[in-house]
C-alpha positions, 0 to 999 in steps of 0.5 A: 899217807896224809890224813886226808887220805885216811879218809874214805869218804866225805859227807861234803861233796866238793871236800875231797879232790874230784868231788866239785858239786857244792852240797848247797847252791847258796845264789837261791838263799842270798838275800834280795841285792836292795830292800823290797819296796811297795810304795811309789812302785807300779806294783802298788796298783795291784794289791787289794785296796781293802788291804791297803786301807786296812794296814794304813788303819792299823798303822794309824791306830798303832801310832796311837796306841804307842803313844798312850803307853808311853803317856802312861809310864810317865803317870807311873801306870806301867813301868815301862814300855818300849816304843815301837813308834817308827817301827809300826810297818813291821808289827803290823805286818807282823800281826796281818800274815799270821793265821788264827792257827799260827804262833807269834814268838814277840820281843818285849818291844813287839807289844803292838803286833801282839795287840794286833793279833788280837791279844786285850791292850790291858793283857799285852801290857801286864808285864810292861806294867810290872803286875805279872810275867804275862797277862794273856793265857799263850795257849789260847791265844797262840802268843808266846809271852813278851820275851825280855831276854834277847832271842831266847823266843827264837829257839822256843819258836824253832821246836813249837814249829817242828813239833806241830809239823811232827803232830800234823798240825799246819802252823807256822810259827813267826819270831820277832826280834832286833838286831841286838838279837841277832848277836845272841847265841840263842839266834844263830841256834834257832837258825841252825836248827830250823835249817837243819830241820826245815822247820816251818818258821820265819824270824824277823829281825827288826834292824833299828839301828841300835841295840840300846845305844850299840850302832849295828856297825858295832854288833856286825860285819856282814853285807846285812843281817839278812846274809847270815841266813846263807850260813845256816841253809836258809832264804834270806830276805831285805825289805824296807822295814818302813814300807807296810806293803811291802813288809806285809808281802815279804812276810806273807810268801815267807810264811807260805813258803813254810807252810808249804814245805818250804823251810825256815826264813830269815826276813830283816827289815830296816826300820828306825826307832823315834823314839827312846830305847824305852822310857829309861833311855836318853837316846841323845846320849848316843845319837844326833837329833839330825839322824832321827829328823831325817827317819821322820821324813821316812815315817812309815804312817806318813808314807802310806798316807801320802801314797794312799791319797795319791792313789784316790784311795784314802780321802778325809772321811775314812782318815777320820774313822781311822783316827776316830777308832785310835781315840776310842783305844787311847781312851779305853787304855786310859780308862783301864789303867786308872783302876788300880789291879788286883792282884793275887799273890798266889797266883806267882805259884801257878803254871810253873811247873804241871806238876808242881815240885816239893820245893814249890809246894813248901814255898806256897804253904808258906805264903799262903800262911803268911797272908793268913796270918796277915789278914788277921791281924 
C-alpha cells in the first residue's frame, strides 16, 4: 500500500484521485488582463464633476507640497525626504476613499497621502525631518507611523483590521507600500493572513519601477504583482497608477468590497518616480534620462489637467485657486520649517511601552539626572 493510500481523507478536494472539484476557482481573483484606466474613456463623463475637480486640486497641491520638501533637505530642514512627485495619482487617491474611521498603514515615501488625510504637513514630517519617530498622535488621527522598514506596516494592517471586525467596529484598513515591498516576507505574511482571515484589508503596491536602484525585472518573475494575489486567496487588481480617476475607482470598490464582507485586496498600481529614490540618491547611476523623459509624457497632473480641459470642466480661473491654494502650503511649510523645534529629550521615553519596564524606568532617572545636572552647570 502507498503512502497516499494511508490517507483517509484529504483537506484539498481534487487532491486525491475521484475528487476533481478545485477548493478555490482562481478565474475570479485573477487580476484585470490590462490596467484600468479612466482618462480618455467614455466612463469619464460619468463620474461626478466635483470628484474630478477635487483630485485635479489635490494633485495640483501635492505637486507642490513635493517639491517644497524636497526644497527643504537641500536647506538642511529635514534629513530626508523621499519624493513621490510622479506618484501623486496613487496618494491622493489613496488619501480620498478612506473613511474618517478607516486606518492608513503608509510607506516612509507616502507622506503626501498621509497629509491628505488630513495629518499637519509639520506633523507628517517629523521623522523625515529627524526630530521624533512620529510627530501625529495614530490614534486620533487613525494613521500608523511612516513605516521605514519595507512591509513591516502590511501585517500591522492585517491584525488592526481583524480585530476591529472581531470588536464590531466597521474599519477597513488600507496599506501602501512599493514594489521593493513586495520581495519582503512581512508582504506575503500579511497577505496570507488577510486571506485566511478574510480581513477587511486593501494593500497597495505602488510599482515605480525600482526598489532604490533594483529594476522589478530583478525583484520579480510574475505576469505582475497583482497575480501574487491568486496564491494567497484573494482579488488582484491592475490599474494605471498614473490615472487618479481610475486609482480613485479601484481603490474605492476595493475598500467596499472589505467592508462588505468581502475579503482582502491586492490592487498594484503602475507609477513612475521622477524624481530620485530620496535626496541621498543618484538616480542617473541606475537608469537613463530618456526612460524618465518618457514617464513625464505621462505625468499624471498633466493627464488630468489636459482631460479636465477637454472636458469643459477645469478653465483658468479654478487652475488658479488651485495653484493659489499650493503656495499658500509651500508658504505655510516654509514658514514652520524656519523655526528652529524644540525638543524634549524626554519625551524618547514616552509611549514605549503602557507600563514602562524597569530597565526603561532606570534609563529615564538617568537622563533625567543627566539634564539636570547639565542645567545647572
Amino acid at each position: 500500500m502507498t503512502m497516499l493510500e494511508h490517507r483517509p481523507t484529504s483537506p484539498v478536494p481534487g487532491w486525491l484521485p475521484g475528487a476533481t472539484a478545485p477548493r478555490t476557482d482562481p478565474a475570479p481573483l485573477l487580476p484585470d488582463p490590462s490596467p484600468v484606466r479612466m482618462l480618455g474613456t467614455d466612463e469619464l463623463k460619468d463620474q461626478d464633476p466635483a470628484l474630478l475637480l477635487d483630485l485635479y486640486r489635490r494633485l495640483v497641491v501635492g505637486r507642490r507640497y513635493n517639491q517644497q520638501a524636497t526644497t527643504l533637505t537641500k536647506q538642511g530642514r529635514l534629513a530626508v525626504y523621499p519624493s513621490s512627485t510622479g506618484q501623486e495619482a496613487c496618494e491622493v487617491a489613496a488619501a480620498t476613499v478612506l473613511r474618517p474611521g478607516d486606518w492608513l498603514f503608509p510607506s516612509y515615501r507616502d507622506t503626501l497621502a498621509v497629509v491628505g488625510r488630513g495629518v499637519d504637513p509639520l506633523e507628517a514630517l517629523t521623522l523625515l525631518r529627524g526630530n521624533a519617530h512620529t510627530g501625529y498622535d495614530p490614534l486620533a488621527t487613525r494613521t500608523a507611523p511612516l513605516c521605514t522598514p519595507l512591509a513591516t506596516q502590511a501585517p500591522h494592517a492585517v491584525g488592526l483590521a481583524h480585530a476591529a471586525r472581531l470588536a464590531g467596529d466597521p474599519v477597513v484598513a488600507l496599506a501602501m507600500m512599493g514594489d521593493g515591498g513586495t520581495s519582503e516576507g512581512d508582504f506575503h505574511e500579511a497577505l496570507n493572513f488577510a486571506a485566511v482571515l478574510n480581513a477587511p484589508v486593501v494593500f497597495l503596491v505602488q510599482n515605480n519601477g525600482y526598489a532604490i536602484s533594483v529594476p522589478l525585472a530583478k525583484q520579480s518573475a510574475a505576469p505582475t504583482l497583482a497575480h501574487k494575489a491568486v496564491g494567497y486567496g484573494m482579488r488582484g487588481r491592475l490599474v494605471d497608477g498614473n490615472d487618479v480617476v481610475a486609482v480613485h475607482q479601484v481603490l474605492a470598490e476595493a475598500m467596499e468590497q472589505a467592508r462588505t464582507g468581502g475579503g482582502p485586496t491586492l490592487v498594484e498600481a503602475l507609477t513612475y518616480r521622477l524624481e530620485a529614490h530620496t535626496n541621498a540618491d543618484d538616480a542617473t547611476r541606475y537608469r537613463g534620462s530618456d526612460e524618465v523623459t518618457a514617464w513625464q509624457e505621462h505625468d499624471p497632473l498633466v493627464l488630468m489637467e489636459r482631460r479636465l480641459r477637454a472636458m469643459d470642466l477645469l478653465d483658468d480661473a479654478t487652475a488658479a485657486e488651485a495653484s493659489e491654494a499650493a503656495e499658500t502650503l509651500a508658504a505655510r511649510m516654509r514658514a514652520e520649517f524656519h523655526a528652529e523645534p524644540v525638543l524634549d529629550p524626554m519625551s524618547l521615553f514616552q509611549h514605549v511601552y503602557a507600563h514602562p519596564t524597569p530597565q526603561l524606568l532606570e534609563q529615564q532617572h538617568q537622563l533625567a539626572a543627566e539634564l539636570a545636572a547639565e542645567a545647572e552647570r
